[in-house]
MOPAC internal coordinates of N, CA, C and O (Angstrom, degrees):
PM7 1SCF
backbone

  N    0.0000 0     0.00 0     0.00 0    0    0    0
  C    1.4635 1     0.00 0     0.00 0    1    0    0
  C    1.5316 1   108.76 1     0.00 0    2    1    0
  O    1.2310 1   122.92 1   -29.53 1    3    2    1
  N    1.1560 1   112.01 1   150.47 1    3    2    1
  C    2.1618 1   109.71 1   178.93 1    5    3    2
  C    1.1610 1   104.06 1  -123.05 1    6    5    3
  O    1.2310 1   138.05 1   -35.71 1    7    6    5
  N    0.9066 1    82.63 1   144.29 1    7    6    5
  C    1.3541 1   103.71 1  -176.00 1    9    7    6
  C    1.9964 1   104.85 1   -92.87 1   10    9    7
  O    1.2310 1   126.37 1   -71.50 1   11   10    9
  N    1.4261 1   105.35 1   108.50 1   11   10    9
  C    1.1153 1   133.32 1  -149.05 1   13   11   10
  C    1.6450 1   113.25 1   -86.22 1   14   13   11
  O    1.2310 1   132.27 1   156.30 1   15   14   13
  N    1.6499 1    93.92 1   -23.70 1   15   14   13
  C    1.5653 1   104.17 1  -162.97 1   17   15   14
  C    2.0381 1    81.46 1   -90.91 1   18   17   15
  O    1.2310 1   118.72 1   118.88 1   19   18   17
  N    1.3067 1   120.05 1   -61.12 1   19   18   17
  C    1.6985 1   107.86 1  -176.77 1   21   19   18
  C    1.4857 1   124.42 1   -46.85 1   22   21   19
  O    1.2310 1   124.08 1   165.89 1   23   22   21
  N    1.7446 1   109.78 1   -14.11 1   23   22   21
  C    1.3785 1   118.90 1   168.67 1   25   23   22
  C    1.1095 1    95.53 1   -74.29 1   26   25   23
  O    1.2310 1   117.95 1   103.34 1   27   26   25
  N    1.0870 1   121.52 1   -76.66 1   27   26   25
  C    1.8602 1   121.20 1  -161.93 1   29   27   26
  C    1.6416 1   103.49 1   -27.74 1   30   29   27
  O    1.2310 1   125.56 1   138.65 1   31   30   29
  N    1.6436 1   106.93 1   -41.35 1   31   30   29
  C    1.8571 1   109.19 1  -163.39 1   33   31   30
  C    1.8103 1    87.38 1   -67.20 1   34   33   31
  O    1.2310 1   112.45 1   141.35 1   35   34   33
  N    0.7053 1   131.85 1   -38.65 1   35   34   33
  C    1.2894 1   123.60 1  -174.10 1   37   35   34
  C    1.6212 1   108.02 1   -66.05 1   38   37   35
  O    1.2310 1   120.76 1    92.95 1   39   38   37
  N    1.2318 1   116.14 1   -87.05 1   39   38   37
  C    1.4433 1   114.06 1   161.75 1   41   39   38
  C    1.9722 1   111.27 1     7.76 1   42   41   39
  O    1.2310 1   141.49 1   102.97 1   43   42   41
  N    1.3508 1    75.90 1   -77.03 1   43   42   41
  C    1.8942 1    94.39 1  -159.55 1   45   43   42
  C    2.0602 1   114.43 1   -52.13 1   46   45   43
  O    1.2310 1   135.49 1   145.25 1   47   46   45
  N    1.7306 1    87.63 1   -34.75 1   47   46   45
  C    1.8075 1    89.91 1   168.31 1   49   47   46
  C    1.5000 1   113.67 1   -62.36 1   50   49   47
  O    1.2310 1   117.98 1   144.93 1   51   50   49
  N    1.2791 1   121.45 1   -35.07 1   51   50   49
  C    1.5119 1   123.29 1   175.74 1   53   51   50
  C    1.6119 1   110.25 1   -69.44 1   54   53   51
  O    1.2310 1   112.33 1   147.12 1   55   54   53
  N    0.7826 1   132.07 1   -32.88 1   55   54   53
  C    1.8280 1   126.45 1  -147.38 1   57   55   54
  C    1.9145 1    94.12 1  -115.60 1   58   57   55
  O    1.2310 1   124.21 1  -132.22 1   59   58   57
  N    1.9213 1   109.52 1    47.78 1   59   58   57
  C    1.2273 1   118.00 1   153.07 1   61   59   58
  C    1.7087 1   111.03 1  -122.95 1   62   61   59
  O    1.2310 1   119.05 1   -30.72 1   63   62   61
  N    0.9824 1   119.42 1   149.28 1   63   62   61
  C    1.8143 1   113.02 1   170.71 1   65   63   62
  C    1.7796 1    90.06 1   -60.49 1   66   65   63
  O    1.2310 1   123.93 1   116.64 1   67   66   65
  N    1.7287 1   110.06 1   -63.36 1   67   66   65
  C    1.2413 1   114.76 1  -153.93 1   69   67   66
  C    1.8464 1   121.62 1   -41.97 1   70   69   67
  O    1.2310 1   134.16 1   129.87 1   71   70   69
  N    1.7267 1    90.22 1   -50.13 1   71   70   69
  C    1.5392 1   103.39 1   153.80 1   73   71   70
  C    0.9694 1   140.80 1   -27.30 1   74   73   71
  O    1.2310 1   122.16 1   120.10 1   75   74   73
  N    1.4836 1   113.48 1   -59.90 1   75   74   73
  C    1.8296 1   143.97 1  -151.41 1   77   75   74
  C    1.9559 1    82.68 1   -72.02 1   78   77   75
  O    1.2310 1   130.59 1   126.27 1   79   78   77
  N    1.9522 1    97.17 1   -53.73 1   79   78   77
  C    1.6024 1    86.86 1  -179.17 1   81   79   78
  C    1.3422 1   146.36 1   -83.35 1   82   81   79
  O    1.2310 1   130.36 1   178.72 1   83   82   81
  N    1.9519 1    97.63 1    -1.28 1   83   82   81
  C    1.4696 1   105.25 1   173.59 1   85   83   82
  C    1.9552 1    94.40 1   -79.26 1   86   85   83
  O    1.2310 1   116.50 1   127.18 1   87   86   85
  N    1.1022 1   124.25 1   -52.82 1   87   86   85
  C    1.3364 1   114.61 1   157.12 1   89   87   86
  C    1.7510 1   145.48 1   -36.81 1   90   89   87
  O    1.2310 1   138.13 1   158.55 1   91   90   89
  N    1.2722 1    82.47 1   -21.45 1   91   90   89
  C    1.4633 1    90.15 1   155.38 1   93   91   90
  C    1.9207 1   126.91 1   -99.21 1   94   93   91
  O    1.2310 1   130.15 1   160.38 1   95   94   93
  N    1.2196 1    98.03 1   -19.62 1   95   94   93
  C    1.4794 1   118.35 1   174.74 1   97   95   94
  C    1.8233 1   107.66 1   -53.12 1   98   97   95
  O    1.2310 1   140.11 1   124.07 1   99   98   97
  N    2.0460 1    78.59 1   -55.93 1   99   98   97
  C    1.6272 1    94.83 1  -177.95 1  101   99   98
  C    1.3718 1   125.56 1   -45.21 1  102  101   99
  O    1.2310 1   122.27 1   138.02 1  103  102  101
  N    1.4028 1   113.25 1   -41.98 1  103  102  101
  C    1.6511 1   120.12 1  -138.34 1  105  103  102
  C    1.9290 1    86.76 1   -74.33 1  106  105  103
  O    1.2310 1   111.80 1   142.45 1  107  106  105
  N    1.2663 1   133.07 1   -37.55 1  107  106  105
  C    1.5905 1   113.08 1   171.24 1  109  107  106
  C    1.4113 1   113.96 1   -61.12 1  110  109  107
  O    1.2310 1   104.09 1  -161.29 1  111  110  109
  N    1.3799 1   146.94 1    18.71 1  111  110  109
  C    1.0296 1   130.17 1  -148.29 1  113  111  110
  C    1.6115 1   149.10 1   107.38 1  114  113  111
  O    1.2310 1   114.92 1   -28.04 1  115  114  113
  N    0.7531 1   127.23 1   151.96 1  115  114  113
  C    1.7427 1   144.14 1  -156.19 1  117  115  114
  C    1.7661 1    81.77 1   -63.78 1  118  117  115
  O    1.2310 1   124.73 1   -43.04 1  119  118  117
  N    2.1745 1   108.53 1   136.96 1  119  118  117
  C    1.2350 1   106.66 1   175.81 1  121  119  118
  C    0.9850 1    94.95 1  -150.00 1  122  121  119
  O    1.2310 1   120.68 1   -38.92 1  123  122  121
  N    1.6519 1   116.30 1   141.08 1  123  122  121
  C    1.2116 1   141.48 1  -148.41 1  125  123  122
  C    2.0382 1    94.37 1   -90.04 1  126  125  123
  O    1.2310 1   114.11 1   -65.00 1  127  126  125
  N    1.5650 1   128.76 1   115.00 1  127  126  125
  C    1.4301 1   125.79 1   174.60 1  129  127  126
  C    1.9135 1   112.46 1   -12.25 1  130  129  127
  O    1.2310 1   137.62 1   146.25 1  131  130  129
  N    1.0846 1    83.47 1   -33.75 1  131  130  129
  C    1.8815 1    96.12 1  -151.16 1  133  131  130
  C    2.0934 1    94.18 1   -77.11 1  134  133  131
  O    1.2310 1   136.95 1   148.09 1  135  134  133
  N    1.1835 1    84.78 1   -31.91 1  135  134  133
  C    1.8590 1    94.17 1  -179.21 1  137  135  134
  C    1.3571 1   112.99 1   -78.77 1  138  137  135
  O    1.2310 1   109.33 1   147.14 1  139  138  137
  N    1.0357 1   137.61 1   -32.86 1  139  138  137
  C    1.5170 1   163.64 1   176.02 1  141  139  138
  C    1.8384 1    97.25 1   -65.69 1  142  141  139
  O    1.2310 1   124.63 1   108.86 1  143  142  141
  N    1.1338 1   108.71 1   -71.14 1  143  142  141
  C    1.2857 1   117.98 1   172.73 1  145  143  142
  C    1.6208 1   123.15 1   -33.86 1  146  145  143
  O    1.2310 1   127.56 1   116.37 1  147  146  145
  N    1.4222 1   103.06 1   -63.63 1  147  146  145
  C    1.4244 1   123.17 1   178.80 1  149  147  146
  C    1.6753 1    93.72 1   -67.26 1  150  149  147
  O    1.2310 1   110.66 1    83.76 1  151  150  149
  N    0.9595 1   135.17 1   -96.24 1  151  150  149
  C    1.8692 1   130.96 1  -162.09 1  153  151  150
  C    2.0419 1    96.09 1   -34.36 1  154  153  151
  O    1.2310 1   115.40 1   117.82 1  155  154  153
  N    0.9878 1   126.34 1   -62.18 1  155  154  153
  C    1.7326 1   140.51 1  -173.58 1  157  155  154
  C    1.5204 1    83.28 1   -38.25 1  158  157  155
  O    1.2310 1   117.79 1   100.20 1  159  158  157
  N    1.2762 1   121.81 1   -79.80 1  159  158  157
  C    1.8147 1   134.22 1  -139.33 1  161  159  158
  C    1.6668 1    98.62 1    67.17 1  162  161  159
  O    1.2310 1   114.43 1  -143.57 1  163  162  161
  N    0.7720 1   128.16 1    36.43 1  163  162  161
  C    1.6511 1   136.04 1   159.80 1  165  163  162
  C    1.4399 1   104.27 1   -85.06 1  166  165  163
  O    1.2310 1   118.39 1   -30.54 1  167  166  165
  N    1.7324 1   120.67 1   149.46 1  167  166  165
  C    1.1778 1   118.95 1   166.86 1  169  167  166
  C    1.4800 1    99.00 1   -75.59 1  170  169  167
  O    1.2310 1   132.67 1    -2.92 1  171  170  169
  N    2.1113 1    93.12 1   177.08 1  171  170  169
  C    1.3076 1    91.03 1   174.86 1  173  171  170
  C    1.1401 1   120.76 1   -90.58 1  174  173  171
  O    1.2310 1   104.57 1   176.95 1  175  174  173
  N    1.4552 1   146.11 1    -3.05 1  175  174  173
  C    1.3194 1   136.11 1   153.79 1  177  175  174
  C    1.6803 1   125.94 1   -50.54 1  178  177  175
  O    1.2310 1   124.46 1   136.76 1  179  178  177
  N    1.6099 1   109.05 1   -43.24 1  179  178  177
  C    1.2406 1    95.35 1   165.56 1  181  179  178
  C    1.6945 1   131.57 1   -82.86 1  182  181  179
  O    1.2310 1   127.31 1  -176.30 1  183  182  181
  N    1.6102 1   103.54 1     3.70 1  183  182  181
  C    1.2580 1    85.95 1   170.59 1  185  183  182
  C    1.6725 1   104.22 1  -102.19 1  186  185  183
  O    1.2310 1   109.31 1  -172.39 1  187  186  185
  N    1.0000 1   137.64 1     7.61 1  187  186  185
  C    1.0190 1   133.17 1   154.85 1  189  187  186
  C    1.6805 1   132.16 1   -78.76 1  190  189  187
  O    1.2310 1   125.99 1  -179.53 1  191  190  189
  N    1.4491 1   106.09 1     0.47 1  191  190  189
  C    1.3897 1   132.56 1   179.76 1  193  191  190
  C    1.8160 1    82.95 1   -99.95 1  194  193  191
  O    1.2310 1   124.35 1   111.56 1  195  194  193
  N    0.9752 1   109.25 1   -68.44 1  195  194  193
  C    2.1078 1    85.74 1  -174.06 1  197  195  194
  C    0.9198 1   119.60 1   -79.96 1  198  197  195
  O    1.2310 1   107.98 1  -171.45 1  199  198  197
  N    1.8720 1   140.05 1     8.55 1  199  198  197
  C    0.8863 1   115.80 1   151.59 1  201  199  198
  C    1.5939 1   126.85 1   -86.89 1  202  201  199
  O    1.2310 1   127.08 1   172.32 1  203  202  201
  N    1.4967 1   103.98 1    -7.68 1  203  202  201
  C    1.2513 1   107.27 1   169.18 1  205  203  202
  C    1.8142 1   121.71 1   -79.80 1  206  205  203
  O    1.2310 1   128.47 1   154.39 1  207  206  205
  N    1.4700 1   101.28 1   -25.61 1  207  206  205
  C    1.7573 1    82.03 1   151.80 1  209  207  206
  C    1.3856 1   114.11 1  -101.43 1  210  209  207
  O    1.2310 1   114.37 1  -160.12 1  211  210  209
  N    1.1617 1   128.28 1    19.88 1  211  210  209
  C    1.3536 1   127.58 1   172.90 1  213  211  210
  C    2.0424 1   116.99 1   -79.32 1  214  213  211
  O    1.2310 1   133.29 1   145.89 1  215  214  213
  N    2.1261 1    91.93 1   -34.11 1  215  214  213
  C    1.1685 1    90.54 1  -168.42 1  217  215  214
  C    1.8651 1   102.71 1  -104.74 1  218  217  215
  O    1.2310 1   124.88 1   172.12 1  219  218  217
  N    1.5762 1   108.23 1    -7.88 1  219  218  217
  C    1.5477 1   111.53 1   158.79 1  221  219  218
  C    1.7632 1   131.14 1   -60.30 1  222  221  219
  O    1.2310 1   134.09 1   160.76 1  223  222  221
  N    1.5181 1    90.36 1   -19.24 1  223  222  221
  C    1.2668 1   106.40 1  -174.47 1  225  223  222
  C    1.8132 1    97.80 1   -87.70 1  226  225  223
  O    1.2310 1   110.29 1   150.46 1  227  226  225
  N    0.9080 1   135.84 1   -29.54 1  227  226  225
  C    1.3704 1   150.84 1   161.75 1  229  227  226
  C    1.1491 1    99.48 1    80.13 1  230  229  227
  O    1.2310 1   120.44 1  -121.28 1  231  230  229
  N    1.0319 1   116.77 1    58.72 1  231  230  229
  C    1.6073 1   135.86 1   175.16 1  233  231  230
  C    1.8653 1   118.57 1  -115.60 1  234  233  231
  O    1.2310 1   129.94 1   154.98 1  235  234  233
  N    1.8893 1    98.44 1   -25.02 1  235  234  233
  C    1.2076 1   110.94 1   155.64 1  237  235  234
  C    1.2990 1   115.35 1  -153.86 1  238  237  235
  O    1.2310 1   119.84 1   -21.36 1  239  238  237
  N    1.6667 1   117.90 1   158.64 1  239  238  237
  C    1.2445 1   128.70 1  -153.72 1  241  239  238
  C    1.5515 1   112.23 1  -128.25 1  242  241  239
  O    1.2310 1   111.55 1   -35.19 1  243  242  241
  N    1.6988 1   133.51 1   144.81 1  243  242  241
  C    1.1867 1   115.54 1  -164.51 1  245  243  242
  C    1.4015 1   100.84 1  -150.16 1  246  245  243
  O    1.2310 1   123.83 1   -29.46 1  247  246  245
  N    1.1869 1   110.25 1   150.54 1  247  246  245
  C    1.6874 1   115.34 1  -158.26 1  249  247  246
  C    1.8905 1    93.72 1  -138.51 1  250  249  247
  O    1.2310 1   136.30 1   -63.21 1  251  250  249
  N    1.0337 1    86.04 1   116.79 1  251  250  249
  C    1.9100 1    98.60 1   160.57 1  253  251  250
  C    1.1861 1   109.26 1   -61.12 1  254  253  251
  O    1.2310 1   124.91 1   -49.56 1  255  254  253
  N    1.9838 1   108.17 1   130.44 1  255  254  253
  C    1.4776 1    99.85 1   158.35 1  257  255  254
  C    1.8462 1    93.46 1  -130.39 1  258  257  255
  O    1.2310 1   104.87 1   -39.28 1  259  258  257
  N    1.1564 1   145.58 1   140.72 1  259  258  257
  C    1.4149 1   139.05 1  -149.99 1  261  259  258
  C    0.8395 1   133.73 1    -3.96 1  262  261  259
  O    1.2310 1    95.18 1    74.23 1  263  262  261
  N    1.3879 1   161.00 1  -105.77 1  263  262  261
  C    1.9643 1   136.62 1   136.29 1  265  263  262
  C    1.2978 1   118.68 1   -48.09 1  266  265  263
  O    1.2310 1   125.09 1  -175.77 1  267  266  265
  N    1.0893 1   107.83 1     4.23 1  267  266  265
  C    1.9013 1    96.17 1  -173.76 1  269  267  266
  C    1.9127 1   102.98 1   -94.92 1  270  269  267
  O    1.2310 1   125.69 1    -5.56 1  271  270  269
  N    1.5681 1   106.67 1   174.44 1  271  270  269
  C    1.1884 1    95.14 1   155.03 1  273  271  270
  C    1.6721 1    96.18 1  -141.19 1  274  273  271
  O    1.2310 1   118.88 1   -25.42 1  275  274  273
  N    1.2847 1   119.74 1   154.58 1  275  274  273
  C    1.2721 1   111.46 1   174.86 1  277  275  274
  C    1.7946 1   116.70 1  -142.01 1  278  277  275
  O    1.2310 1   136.61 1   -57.17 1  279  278  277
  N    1.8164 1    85.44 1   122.83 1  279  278  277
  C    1.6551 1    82.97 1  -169.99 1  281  279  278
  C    1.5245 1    96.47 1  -107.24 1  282  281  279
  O    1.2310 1   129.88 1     2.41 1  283  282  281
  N    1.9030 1    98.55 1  -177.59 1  283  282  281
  C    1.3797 1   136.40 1  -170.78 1  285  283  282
  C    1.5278 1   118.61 1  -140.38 1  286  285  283
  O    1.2310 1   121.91 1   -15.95 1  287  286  285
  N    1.1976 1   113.95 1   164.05 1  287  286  285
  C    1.3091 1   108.92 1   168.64 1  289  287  286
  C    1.8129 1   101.85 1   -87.62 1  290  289  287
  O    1.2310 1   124.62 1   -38.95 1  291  290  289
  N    1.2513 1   108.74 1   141.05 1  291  290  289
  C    1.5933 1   139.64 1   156.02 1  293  291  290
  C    1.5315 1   116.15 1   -44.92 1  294  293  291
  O    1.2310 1   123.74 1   -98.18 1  295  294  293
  N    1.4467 1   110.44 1    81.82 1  295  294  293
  C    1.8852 1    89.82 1   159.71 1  297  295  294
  C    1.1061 1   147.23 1   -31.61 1  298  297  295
  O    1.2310 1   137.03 1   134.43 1  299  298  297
  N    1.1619 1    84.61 1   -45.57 1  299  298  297
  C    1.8693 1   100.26 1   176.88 1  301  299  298
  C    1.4026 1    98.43 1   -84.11 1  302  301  299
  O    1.2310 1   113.00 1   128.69 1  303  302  301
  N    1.4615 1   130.83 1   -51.31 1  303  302  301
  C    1.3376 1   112.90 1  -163.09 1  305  303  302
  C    1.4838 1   132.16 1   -67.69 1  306  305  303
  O    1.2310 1   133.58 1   160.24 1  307  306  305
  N    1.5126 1    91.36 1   -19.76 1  307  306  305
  C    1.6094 1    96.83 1   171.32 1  309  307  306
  C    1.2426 1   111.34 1   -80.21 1  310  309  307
  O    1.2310 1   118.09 1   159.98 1  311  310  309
  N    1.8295 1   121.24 1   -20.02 1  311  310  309
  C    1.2630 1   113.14 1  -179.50 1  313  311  310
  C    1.5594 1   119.49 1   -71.80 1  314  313  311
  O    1.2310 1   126.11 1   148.42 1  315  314  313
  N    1.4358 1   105.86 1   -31.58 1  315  314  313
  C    1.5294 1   105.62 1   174.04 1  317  315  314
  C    1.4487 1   118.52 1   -88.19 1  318  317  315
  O    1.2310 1   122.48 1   179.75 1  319  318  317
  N    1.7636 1   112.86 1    -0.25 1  319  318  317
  C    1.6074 1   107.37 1   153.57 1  321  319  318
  C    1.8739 1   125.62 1   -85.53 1  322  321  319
  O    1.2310 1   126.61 1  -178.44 1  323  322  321
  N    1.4710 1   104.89 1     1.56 1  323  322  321
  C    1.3801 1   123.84 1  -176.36 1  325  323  322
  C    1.8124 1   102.59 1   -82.60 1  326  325  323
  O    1.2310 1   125.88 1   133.52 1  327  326  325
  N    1.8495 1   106.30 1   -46.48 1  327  326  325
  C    0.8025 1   103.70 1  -170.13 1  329  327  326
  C    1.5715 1   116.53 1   -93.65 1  330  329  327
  O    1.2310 1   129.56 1  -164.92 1  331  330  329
  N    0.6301 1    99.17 1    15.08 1  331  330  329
  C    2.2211 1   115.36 1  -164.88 1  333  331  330
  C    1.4308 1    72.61 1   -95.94 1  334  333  331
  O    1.2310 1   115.97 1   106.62 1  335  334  333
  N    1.4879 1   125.27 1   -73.38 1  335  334  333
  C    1.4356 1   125.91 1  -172.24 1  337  335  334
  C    1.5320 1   118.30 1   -34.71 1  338  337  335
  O    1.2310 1   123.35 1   116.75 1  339  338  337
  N    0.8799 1   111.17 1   -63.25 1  339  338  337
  C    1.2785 1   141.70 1   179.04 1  341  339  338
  C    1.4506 1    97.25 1   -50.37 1  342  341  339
  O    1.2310 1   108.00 1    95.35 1  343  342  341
  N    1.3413 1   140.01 1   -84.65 1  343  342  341
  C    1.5840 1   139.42 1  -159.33 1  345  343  342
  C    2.0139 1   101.37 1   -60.92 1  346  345  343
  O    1.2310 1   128.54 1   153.52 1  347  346  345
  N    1.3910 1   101.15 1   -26.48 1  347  346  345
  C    1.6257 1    89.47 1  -162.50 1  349  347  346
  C    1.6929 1    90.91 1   -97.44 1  350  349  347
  O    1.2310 1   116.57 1  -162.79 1  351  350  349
  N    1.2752 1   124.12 1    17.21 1  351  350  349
  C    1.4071 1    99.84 1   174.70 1  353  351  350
  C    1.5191 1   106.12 1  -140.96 1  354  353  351
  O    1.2310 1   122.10 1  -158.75 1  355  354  353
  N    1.5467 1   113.58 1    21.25 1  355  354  353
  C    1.3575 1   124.85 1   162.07 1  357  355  354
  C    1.5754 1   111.47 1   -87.25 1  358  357  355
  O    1.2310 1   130.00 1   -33.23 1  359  358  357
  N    1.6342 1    98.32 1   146.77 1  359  358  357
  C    1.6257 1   110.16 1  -169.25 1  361  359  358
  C    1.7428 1    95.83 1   -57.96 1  362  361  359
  O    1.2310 1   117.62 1   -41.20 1  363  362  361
  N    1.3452 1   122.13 1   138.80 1  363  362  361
  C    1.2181 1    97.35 1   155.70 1  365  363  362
  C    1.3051 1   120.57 1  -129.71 1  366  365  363
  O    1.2310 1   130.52 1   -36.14 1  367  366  365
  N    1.2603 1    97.30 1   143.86 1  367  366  365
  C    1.7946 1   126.81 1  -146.40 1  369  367  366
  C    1.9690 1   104.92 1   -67.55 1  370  369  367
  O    1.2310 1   121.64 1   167.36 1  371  370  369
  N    1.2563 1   114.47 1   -12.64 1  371  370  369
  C    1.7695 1   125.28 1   166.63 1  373  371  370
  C    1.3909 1   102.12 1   -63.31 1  374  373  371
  O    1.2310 1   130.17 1   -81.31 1  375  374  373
  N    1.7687 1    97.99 1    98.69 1  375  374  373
  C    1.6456 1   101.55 1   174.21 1  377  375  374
  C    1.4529 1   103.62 1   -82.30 1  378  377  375
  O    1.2310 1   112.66 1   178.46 1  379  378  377
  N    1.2627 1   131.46 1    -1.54 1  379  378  377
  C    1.4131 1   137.21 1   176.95 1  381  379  378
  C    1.7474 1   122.55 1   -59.43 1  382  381  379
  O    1.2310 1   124.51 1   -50.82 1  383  382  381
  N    1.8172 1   108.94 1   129.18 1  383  382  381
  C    1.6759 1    77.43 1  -153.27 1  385  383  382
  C    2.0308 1    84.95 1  -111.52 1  386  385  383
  O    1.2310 1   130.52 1  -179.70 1  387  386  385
  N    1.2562 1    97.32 1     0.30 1  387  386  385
  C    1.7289 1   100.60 1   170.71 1  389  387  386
  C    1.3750 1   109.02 1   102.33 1  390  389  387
  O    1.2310 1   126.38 1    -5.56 1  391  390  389
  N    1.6320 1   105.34 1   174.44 1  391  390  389
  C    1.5263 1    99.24 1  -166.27 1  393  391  390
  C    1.6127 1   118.34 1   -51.96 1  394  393  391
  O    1.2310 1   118.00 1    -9.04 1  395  394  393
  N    1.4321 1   121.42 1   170.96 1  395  394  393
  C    0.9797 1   113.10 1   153.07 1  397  395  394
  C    1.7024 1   112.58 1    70.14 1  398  397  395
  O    1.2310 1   129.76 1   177.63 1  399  398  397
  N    1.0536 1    98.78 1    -2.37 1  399  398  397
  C    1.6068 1   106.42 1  -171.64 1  401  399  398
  C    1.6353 1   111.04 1   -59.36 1  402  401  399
  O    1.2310 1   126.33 1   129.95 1  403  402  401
  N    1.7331 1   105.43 1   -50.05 1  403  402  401
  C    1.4879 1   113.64 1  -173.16 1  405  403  402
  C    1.2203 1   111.43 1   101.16 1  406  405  403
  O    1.2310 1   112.03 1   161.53 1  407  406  405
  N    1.4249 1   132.64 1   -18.47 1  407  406  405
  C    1.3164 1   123.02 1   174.26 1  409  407  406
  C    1.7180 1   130.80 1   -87.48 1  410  409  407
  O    1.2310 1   120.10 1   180.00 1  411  410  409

């Protein structure tokens, strides 16, 4: 069974521009809040609003180092957004259309 609602968190980190570009910021590497900030021109409340569904979605991960925080992309999390992709957009081969169907 899947758990449908941790898909959605995945889903939902993708389907922002602001996101798409802290995720694109990411993909060279670990970035310090303050760097994110400066390239964005976003305040810091809202970027702390996408990184918090950025890092619920567990697609990225963020570690305090004295006021700063500095995230990365998720091994694992991108791996289970590769495969979320992947299972929900394969044909699937159950010609069965369920009870009551009529066919």
């Amino acid at each position: 069974m899947r758990d449908h609602a941790a898909d959605a968190r995945v889903f939902k980190a993708f389907c922002d521009v602001n996101r798409l570009q802290i995720l694109e910021q990411l993909r060279s590497g670990e970035k310090c809040s303050c760097v994110l900030l400066e390239k964005l021109q976003i305040s810091q409340s809202t970027l702390s609003y996408h990184m918090k569904i950025l890092c619920d979605s567990g697609v990225v991960v963020g570690r305090a180092e004295g006021k700063w925080t500095h995230y990365g992309i998720s091994e694992a999390g991108s791996q289970y957004a590769r495969e979320l992709l992947e299972i929900l957009t394969r044909k699937n081969t159950d010609d069965s259309c369920g009870e009551g169907c009529g066919r």
